[in-house]
N, C-alpha and C positions, 0 to 999 in steps of 0.2 A: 320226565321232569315232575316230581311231587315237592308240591311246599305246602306249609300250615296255613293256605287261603282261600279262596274262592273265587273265581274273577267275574264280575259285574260285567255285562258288557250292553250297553242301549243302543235298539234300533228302531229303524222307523216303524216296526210291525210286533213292537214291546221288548221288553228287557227278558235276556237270555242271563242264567248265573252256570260258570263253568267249575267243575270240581273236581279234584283230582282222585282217582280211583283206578288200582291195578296197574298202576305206571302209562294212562291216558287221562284223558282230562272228558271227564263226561255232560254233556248239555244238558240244561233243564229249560221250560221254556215253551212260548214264551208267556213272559208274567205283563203283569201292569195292565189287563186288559187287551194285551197288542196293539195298544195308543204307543206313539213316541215318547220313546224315553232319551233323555240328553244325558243326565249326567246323577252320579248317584254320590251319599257319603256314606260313613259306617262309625259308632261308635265300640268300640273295641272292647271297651270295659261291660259292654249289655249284648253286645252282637248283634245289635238294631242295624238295619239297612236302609235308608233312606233313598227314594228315586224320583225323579221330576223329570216332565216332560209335558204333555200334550202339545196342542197346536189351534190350531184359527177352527178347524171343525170341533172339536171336542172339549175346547179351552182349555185353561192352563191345569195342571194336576200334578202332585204330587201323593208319594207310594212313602209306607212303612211296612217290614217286615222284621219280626220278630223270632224267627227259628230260621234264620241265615237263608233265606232268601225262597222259602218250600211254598208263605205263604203271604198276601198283600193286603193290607187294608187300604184305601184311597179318601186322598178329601179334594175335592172342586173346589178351585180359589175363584176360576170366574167363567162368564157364559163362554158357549162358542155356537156357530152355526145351528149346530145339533141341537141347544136348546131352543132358537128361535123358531125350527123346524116343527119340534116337538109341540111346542106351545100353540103350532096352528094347523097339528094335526093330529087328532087323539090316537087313531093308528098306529103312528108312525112311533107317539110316546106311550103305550103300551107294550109297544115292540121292545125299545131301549130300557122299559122299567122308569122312563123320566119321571120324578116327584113335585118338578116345579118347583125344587126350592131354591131361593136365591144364594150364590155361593158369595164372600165376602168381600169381595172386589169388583163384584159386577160383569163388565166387561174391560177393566181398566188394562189388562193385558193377554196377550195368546198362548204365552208358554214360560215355563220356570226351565231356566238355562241351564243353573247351576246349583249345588249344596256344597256348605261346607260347613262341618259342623265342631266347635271347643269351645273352653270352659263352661258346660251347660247350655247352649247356644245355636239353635242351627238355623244356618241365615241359607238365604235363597237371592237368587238375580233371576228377573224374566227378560221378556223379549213382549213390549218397549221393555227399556231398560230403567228398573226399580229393585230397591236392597228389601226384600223382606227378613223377617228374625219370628222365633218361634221358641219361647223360653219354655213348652209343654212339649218337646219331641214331637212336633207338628199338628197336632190337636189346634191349635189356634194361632194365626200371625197378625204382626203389626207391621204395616210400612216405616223405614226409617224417612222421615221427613226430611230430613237434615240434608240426606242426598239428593230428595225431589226435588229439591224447593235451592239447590245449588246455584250462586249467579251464570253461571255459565250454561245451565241445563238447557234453556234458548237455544243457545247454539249448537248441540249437540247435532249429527249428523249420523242418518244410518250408514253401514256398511252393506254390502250385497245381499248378506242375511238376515240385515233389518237391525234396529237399534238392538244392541244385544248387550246383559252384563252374564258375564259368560267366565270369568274368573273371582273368586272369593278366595281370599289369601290370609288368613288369620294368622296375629304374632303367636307360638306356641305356650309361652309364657305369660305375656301382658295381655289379659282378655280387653284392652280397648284399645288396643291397635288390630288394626288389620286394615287390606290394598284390596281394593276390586282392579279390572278393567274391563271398560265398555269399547266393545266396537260400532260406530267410530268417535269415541270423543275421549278417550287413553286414560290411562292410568289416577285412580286417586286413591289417597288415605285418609284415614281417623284414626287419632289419637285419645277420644274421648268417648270412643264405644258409638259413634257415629252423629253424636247431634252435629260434630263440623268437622267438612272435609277440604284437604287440598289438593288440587288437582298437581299431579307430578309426571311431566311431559320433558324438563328441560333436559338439554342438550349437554354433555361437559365440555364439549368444542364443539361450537357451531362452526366454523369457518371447517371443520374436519369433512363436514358433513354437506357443503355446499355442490351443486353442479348438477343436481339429483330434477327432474321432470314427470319422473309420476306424480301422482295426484293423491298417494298414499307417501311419499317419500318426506324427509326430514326438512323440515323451512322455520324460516321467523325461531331459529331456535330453541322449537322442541323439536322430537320425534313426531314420526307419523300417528295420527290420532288412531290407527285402525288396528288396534293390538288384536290377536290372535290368542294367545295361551300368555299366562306367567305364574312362575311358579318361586316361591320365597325358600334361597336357601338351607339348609343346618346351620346353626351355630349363632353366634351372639353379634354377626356383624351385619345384620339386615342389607346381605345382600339380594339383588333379586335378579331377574333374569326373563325376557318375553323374547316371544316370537311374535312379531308384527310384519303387518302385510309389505314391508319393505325393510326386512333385516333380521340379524338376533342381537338384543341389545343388553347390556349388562348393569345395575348398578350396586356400586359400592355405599350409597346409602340412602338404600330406604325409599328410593326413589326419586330423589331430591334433585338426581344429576344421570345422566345414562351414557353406555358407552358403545358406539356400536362394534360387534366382536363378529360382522357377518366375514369379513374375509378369511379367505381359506376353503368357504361354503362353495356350491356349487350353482350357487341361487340363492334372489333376497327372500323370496316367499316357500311359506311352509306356512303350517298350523299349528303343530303340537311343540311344545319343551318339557323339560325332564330333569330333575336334579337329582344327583346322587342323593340317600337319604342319612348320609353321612359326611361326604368331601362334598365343600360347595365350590370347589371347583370342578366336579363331574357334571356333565352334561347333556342331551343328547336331545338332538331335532331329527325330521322327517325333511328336506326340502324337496320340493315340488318345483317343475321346471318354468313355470310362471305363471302367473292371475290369466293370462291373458292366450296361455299358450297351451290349455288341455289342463292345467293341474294336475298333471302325472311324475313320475318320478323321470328326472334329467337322464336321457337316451333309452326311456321306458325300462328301466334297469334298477330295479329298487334297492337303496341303501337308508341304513339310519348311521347319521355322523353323531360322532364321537370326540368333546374334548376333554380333556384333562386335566388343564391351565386355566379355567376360566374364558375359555374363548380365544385365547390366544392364537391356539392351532387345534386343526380338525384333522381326526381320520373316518374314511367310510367304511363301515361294518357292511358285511353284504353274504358271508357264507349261512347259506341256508333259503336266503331270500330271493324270490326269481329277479332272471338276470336276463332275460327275452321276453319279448311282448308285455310288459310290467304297464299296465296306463292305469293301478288305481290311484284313489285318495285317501291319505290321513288326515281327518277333519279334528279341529283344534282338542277337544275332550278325548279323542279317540288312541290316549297314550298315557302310558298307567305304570308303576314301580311296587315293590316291594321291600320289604327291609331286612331282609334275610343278607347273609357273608358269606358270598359275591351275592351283589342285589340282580334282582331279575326284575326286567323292564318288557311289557306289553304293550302291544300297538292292536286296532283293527281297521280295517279299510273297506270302502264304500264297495265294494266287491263283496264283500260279506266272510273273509276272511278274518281271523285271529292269530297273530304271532306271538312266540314266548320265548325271549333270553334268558338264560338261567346263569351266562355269566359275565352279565352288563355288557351283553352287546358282540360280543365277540361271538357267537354263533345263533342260530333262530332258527326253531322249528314251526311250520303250521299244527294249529292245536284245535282251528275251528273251521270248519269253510261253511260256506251256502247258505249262510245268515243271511237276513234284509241288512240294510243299509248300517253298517256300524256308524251309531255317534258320539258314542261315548265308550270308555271302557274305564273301570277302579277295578282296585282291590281290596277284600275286604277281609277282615279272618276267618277264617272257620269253626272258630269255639261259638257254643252257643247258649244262651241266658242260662243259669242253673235252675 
């Protein structure tokens, strides 16, 4: 399998980039320092790379790389552990090279979730959950206010991995629209390039939706607060599509209204979704046999489902993928496309595996193993700045 890409893939022990050479896919690695990496974007017209990640020891960081992924610059958005260590032990910050300078957020969060980067623009979500934007290709951010300072931000609720904005969904077209989602407090938009958002949770049949007792499931009308992945279809009818911790849900606009399309699945919970990068009725998840039950794939037998219809009906892809003793996980960033005809769709798992379909899912080879923990995986091109 050779395509014109590179695959990004973030673990807990730094960012690996995988490239195609001699008809295998060869590991570079790892980058970023071997800090956590979550989740990367790519500008296609420069061949910039973008990566984010850190954590509560090292604080939040964010990577630029500029000859497709060989080499990284880093900036510190805020403290962690490590600088409190450092600052009351000269040793210890001579060791690390610590400078003691203040990075621009302080300690206001631990980790950058997510990138996503258009019309000149690349925005970030951490973990708490805050929208940064960055009009200089990451050289300097500003907080969007408009989301902190949301009437509902009060009520927001973490999920098991802590307040998380973990999806950035920009319109492709209108640069002041674009949909996050936090887990747990669900899906919003801006229409005005973020000074104000609407939170869009509702239901299009609540009564459809009634009878449900988890604690992540659909009540009062919306969906579950605790979205997992969403990704905004092709085409001009701002469809969109998540994976939440109690379903896969579909809307036909824009978010305003949701539908849920889990039957057919094998289970409400999974992390990753997937859109054709042309039919927004292609689709595909990862489900997992429950929150509560191992997080591994249903009879440890791993598939990734497949619909065609917008969720109407699912089939399970499984040639190529183990079919015995299967108990890993695919964590919500950890599932990746390309735009190639037939698209080829990537996943990796907390096993420290790599998968690659080369013809949307209908067969899968292993391309990586014995990685640390995958948490992310993109793609990004291979052409690089002139």
């Amino acid at each position: 399998m050779s395509r014109d890409i590179a695959i990004c893939v973030g673990t807990t022990k730094g960012a690996f980039v995988l490239r195609p050479e001699g008809g295998r896919w060869r590991v570079s690695g790892p980058h970023c320092d071997g800090m956590p990496v979550n989740h990367f974007a790519a500008d296609p017209g420069t061949g910039r790379i973008w990566a984010a990640g850190g954590g509560a020891w090292e604080g939040a960081r964010v990577w630029r790389s500029d000859d497709g992924g060989e080499t990284w610059t880093r900036w510190q958005l805020t403290t962690g552990r490590m600088d409190d260590w450092a600052a009351n032990d000269p040793g210890f910050a001579a060791m690390i090279g610590w400078t003691g300078a203040t990075p621009p957020f302080g300690g206001a969060f631990e980790q950058v979730w997510s990138l996503a980067r258009a019309h000149g623009v690349l925005w970030a979500g951490t973990k708490p959950a805050r929208l940064l934007r960055s009009l200089d290709d990451g050289e300097s951010w500003e907080e969007v206010r408009g989301l902190t300072d949301h009437p509902s931000a009060g009520s927001w609720t973490p999920g098991a991995a802590g307040l998380t904005l973990h999806t950035i969904a920009p319109h492709p077209e209108e640069a002041r629209r674009l949909w996050i989602g936090i887990s747990a407090a669900g899906v919003f938009a801006t229409e005005d390039g973020g000074d104000s958002w609407e939170r869009r949770n509702r239901l299009s049949n609540a009564g459809a939706c009634a009878g449900h007792d988890h604690p992540a499931a659909p009540r009062d009308g919306e969906t579950g607060h605790c979205v997992h992945n969403m990704m905004r279809a092709p085409g001009n009818g701002d469809v969109l599509y998540q994976q939440n911790h109690h379903g896969v849900w579909r809307s036909a606009d824009g978010g305003r209204s949701w539908d849920d399309v889990t039957a057919g699945l094998p289970s409400t919970f999974g992390f990753p979704i997937r859109v054709h990068p042309r039919d927004p009725d292609t689709i595909w998840t990862i489900p997992l046999n429950g929150d509560m039950a191992g997080r591994f794939p249903p009879g440890a037998a791993a598939a990734v489902w497949r619909s065609r219809d917008g969720g109407r009906s699912w089939e399970a892809l499984r040639e190529g993928l183990p079919q015995e003793a299967c108990f890993f996980t695919v964590l919500r960033q950890a599932m990746a496309g390309d735009e190639a005809d037939p698209a080829g769709v990537y996943f990796g798992t907390n096993t420290g595996s790599v998968f690659a379909s080369a013809d949307e899912g209908d067969t899968w080879q292993e391309i990586a193993r014995h990685l640390p923990t995958v948490l992310g995986v993109e793609t990004v091109p291979l052409a690089r700045p002139a």
